[in-house]
C-alpha positions as CSV (number, residue, x, y, z in Angstrom):
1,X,130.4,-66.8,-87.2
2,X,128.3,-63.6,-88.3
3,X,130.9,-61.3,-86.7
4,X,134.0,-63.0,-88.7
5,X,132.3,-63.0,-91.4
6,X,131.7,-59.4,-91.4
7,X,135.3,-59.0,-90.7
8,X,135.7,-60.4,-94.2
9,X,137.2,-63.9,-92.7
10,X,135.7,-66.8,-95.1
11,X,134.4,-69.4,-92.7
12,X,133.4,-72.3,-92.9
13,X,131.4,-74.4,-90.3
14,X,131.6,-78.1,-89.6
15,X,129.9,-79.7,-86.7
16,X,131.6,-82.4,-86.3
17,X,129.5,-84.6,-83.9
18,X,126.5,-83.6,-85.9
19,X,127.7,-84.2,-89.4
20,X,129.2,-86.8,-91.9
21,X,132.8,-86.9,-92.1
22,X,132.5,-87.4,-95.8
23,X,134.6,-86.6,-98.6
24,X,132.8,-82.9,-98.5
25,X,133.9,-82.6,-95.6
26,X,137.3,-83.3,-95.9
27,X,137.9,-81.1,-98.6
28,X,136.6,-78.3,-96.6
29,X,139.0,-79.0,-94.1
30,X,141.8,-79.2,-96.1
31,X,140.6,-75.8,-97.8
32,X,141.3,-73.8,-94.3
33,X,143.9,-72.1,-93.5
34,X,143.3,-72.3,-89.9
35,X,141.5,-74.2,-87.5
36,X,139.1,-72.6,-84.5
37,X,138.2,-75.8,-82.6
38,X,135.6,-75.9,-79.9
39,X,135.3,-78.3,-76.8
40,X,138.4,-79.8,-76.7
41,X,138.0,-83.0,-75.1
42,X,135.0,-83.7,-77.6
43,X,136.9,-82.6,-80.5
44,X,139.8,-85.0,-79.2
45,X,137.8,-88.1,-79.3
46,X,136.4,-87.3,-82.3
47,X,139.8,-87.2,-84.6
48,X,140.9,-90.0,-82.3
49,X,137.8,-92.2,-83.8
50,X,138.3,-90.6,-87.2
51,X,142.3,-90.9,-86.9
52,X,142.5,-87.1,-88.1
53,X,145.7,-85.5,-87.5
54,X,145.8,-81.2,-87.9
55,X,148.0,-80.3,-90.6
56,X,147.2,-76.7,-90.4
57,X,147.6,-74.1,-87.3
58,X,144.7,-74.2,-85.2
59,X,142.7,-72.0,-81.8
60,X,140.9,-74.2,-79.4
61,X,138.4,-72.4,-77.7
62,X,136.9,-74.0,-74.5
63,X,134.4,-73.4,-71.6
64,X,134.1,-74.6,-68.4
65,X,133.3,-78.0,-68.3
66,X,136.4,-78.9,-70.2
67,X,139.1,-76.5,-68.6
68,X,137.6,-77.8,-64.8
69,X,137.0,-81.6,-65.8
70,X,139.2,-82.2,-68.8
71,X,142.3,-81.0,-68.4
72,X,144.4,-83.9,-68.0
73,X,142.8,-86.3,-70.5
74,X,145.8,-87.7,-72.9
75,X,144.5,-86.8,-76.1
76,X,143.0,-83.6,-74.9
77,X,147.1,-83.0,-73.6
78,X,148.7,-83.9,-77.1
79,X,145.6,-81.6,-78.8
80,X,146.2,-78.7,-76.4
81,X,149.9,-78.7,-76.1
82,X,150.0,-78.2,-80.4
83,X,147.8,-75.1,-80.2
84,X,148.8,-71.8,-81.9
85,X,146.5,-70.4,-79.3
86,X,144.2,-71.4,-76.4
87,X,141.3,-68.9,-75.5
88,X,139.2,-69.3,-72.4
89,X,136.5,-67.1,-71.1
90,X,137.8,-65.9,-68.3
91,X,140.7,-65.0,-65.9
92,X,140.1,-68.5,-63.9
93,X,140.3,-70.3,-66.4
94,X,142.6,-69.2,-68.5
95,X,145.1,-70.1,-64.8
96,X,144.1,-73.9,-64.6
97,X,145.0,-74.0,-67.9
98,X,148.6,-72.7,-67.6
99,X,148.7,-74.3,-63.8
100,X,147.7,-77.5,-65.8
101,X,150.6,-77.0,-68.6
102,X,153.0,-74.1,-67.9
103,X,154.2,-74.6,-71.2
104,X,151.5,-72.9,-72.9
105,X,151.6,-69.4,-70.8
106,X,152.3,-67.6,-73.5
107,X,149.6,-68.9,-75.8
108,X,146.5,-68.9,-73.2
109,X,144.6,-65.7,-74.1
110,X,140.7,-64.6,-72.4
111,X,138.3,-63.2,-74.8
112,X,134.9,-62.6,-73.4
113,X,132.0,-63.9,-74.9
114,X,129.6,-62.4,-76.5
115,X,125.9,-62.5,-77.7
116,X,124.1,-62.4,-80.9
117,X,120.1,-62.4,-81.2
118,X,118.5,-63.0,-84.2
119,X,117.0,-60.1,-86.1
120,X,114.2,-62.4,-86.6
121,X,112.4,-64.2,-83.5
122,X,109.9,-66.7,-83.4
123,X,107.4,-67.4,-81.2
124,X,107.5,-70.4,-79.5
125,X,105.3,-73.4,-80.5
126,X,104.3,-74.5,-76.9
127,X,101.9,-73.0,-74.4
128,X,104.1,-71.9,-71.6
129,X,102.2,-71.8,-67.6
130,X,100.3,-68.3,-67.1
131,X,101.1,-68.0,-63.5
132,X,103.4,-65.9,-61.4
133,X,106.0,-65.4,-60.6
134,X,107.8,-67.2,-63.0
135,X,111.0,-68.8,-62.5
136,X,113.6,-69.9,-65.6
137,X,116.2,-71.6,-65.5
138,X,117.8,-72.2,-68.7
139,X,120.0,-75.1,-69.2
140,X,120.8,-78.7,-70.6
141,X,120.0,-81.6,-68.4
142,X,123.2,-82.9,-67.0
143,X,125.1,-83.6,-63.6
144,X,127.2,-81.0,-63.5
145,X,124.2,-78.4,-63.9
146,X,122.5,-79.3,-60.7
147,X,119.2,-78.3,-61.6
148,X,118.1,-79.8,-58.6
149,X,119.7,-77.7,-56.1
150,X,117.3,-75.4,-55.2
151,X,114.1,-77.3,-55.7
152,X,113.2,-77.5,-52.3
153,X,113.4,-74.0,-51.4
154,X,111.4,-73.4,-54.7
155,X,108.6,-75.8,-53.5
156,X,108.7,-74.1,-50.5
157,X,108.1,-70.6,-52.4
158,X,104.8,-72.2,-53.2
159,X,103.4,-72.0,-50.1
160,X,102.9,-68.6,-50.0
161,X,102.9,-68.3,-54.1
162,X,100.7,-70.5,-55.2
163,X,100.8,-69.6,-58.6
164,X,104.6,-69.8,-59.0
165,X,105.8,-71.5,-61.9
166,X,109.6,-72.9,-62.8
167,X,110.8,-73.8,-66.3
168,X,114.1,-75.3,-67.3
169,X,114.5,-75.3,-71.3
170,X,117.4,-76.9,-72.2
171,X,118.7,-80.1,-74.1
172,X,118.2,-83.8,-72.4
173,X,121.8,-84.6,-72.4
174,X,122.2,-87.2,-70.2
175,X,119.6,-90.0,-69.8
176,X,119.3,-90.9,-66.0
177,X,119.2,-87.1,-64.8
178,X,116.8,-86.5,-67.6
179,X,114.2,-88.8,-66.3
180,X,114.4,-87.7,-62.8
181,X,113.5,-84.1,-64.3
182,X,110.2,-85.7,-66.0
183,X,109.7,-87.6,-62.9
184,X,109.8,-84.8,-60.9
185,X,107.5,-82.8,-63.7
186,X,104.9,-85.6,-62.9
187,X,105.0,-85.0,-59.0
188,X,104.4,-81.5,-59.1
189,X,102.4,-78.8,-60.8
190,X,104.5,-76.1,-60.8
191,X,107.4,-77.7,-62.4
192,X,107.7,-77.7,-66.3
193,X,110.6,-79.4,-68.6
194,X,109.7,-78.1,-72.0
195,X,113.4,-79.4,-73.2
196,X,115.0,-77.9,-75.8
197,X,114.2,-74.1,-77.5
198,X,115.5,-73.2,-81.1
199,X,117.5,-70.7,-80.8
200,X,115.0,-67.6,-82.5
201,X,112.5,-68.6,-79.9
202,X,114.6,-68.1,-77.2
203,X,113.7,-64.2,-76.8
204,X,109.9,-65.2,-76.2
205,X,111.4,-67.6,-73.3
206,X,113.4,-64.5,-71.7
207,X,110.3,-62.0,-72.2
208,X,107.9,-64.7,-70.2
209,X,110.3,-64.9,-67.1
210,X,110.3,-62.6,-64.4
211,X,113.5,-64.4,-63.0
212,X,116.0,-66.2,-64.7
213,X,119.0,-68.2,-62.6
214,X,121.6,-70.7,-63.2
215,X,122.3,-73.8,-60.4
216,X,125.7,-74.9,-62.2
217,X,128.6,-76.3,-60.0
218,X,131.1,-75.0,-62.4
219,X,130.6,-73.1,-65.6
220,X,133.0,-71.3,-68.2
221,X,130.8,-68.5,-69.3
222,X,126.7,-69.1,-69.5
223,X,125.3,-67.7,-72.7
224,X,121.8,-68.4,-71.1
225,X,122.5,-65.9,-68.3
226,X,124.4,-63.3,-70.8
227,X,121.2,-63.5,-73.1
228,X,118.8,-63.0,-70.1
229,X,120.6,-60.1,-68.6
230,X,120.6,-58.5,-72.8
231,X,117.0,-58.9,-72.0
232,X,116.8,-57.1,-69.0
233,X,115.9,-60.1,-66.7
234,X,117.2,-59.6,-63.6
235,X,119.3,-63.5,-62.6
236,X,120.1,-65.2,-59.5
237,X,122.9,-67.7,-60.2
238,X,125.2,-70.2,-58.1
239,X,128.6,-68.9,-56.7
240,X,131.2,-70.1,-59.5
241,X,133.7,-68.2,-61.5
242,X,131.6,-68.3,-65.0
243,X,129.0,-66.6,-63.3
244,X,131.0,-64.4,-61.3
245,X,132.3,-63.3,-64.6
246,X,129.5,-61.7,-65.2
247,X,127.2,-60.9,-62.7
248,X,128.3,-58.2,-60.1
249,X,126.5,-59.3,-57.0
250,X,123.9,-57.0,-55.9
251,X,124.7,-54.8,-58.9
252,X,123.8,-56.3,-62.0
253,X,122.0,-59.4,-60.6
254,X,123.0,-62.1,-57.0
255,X,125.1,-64.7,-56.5
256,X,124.5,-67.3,-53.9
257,X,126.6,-70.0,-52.4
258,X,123.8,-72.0,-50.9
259,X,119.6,-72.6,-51.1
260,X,119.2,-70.3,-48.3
261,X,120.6,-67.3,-49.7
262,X,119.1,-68.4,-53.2
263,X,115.7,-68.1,-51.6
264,X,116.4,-65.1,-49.7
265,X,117.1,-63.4,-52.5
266,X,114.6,-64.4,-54.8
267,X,112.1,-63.1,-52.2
268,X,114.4,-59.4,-51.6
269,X,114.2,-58.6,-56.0
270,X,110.5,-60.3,-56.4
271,X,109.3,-58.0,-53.5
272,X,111.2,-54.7,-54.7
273,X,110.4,-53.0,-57.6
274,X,113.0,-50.6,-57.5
275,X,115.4,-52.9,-57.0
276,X,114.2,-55.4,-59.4
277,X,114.1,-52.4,-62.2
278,X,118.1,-51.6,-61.6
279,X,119.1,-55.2,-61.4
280,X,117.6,-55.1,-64.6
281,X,118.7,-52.2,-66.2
282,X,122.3,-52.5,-65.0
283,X,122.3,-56.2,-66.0
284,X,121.8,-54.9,-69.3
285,X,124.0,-52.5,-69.7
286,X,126.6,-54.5,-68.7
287,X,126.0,-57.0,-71.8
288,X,126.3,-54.0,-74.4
289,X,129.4,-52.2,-72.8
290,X,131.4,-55.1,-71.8
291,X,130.7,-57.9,-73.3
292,X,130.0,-57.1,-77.3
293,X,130.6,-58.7,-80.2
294,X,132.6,-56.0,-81.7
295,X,135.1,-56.5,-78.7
296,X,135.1,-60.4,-79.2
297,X,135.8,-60.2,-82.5
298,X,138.4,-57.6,-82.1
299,X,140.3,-60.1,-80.0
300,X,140.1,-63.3,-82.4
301,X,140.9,-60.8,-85.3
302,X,144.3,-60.4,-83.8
303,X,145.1,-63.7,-83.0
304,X,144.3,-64.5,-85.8
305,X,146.7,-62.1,-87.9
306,X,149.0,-63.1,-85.2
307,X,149.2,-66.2,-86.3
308,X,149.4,-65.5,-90.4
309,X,152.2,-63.4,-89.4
310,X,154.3,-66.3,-87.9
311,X,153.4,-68.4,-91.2
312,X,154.9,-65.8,-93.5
C-alpha cells in the first residue's frame, strides 16, 4: 500500500478475514471507487457468507495457489468473470487463467511483484540455533508447501555436518501438517519450527541463514525467496513456475526437480565461495533491477486510470 499511496491513490485497507464486517466497515467500502481484491477464492466465500455483492469496479489480484487449485470453483467463476482486470504474477499463470476462461483474455494482465522492507527492523525475540551451516526455509505450514520434501537428504547432511541447523518460520495454517512439523521438532535436534516472524524481524531471519530454499509444489510468486535474494542469500528452491520466475538457475540461485539434486547442490554453493558470493550478488541484483516497486506500481497505476477512463 506504501507505493500507492505515494502515488497519491487514497487507500484504504480492509482485511477481511481478520476484521469485523461492521457498519465501519461498510461505509469504507461504499466510500471506494474501486476494489483491488486479493485471493480470490477466499474473498468469494467470504461475500458469499456476508451476501456482499460489488457495486463498484474491482482488480482481483491472485497467486498461485488459487490460479493452480481454484480456478473452477462457482463463486470464484461468477467473481472472476465480473472483473475490470485480473493480474497474476507471472506469464503461467496469467495462461491457466485465460485457458480456464477465454473470455477474460483481454483483461488478464502480469505485474511482477515486488518487495518492501521496513526502514525500521527489529530484532527477533527468540534465540535462534548457533550452529552451521544454517538452513531456512521460510514458509506457512500447509500441504501444498511440502516442507517435508527434502528432510531426508537434510538429515543425511548431518552426517558429515554435525552442526547443521534447519529453520522453517512461517504461519501454522493447517492443523494435522502442523503437528507432524512439532513432531518431527521433538525427534531431531537439528530441526527448529519457530512459527510465525512479524514482518520487521524478518531481516534478522535472512541475515542468520546462510541458505534459504523453498519445497513448494506449486507457487505464484514467493515473497520469502524475493526478500532472501534482496538480502543477498543465495536460495535453492523446487522446480515450479513461481520460482522459476525468479530464480535463473545457476545464475542467481538453483532450481531442483528432486531431493538428489537439492542435496547436490546445497553441497556445490556451501563448498564454493566464489560461487556462493555471485549467487548472492546476482540474486540481488536481480530484485532491484527487475522486480521493484516503482515498476509494480507503474503497472497498477495504469490499470487503474484504465479503468477511470472507461467510467467517464
Amino acid at each position: 500500500m506504501k507505493g500507492l499511496r505515494e502515488l497519491g491513490f487514497p487507500v484504504e485497507v480492509f482485511a477481511y478475514e481478520e476484521e469485523n464486517w461492521d457498519r465501519a466497515a461498510q461505509e469504507k467500502m461504499v466510500s471506494c471507487d474501486l476494489f483491488h481484491i486479493l485471493h480470490f477464492d477466499r474473498f468469494s466465500k467470504w461475500t458469499q457468507q456476508k451476501k456482499i455483492s460489488l457495486e463498484k469496479p474491482y482488480i482481483v489480484t491472485s497467486g498461485g495457489t488459487d490460479v493452480n487449485e481454484k480456478m473452477d470453483h462457482p463463486i470464484s467463476k461468477d467473481l472472476l468473470l465480473n472483473a475490470s482486470f485480473i493480474t497474476v504474477f507471472t506469464v503461467e499463470a496469467a495462461e491457466k487463467v485465460i485457458t480456464t476462461y477465454p473470455e477474460l483474455s483481454d483483461r488478464v494482465e502480469v505485474v511482477p511483484q515486488s518487495i518492501w522492507i521496513p526502514e525500521k527492523k527489529e530484532a527477533l525475540d527468540i534465540d535462534l540455533p548457533k550452529g552451521r551451516p544454517r538452513i531456512l526455509l521460510p514458509s506457512g505450514i500447509r500441504k501444498v508447501k511440502d516442507v517435508f520434501y527434502v528432510m531426508d537428504e537434510v538429515e543425511s547432511l548431518t552426517i558429515n555436518y554435525p552442526d547443521l541447523e534447519f529453520v522453517i518460520a512461517g504461519e501454522p495454517l493447517e492443523e494435522e501438517e502442523t503437528e507432524l512439523v512439532r513432531n518431527y521438532e521433538n525427534e531431531h535436534p537439528w530441526f527448529t519450527y519457530i512459527g510465525s516472524v512479524p514482518f520487521a524481524s524478518m531481516s534478522a531471519l535472512y541475515e542468520w541463514a546462510d541458505v534459504v530454499i523453498n519445497t513448494s509444489k506449486s507457487e505464484g510468486q514467493p515473497i520469502a525467496l524475493m526478500e532472501a535474494l534482496y538480502h543477498g542469500k543465495p536460495v535453492i528452491a523446487r522446480k515450479n513456475a513461481g520460482n522459476e520466475s525468479l530464480i535463473d538457475h545457476g545464475n542467481n540461485g538453483f532450481i531442483f526437480e528432486n531431493p538428489t539434486q537439492f542435496k547436490g547442490q546445497f553441497l556445490q554453493m556451501i563448498n564454493d565461495e566464489n560461487l556462493y558470493e555471485q549467487l548472492s550478488k546476482k540474486g540481488r541484483d536481480r530484485m532491484l533491477n527487475e522486480f521493484s516497486l516503482e515498476k509494480e506500481m507503474q503497472q497498477y497505476q495504469a490499470i487503474y486510470q484504465s479503468i477511470r477512463g472507461e467510467q467517464l
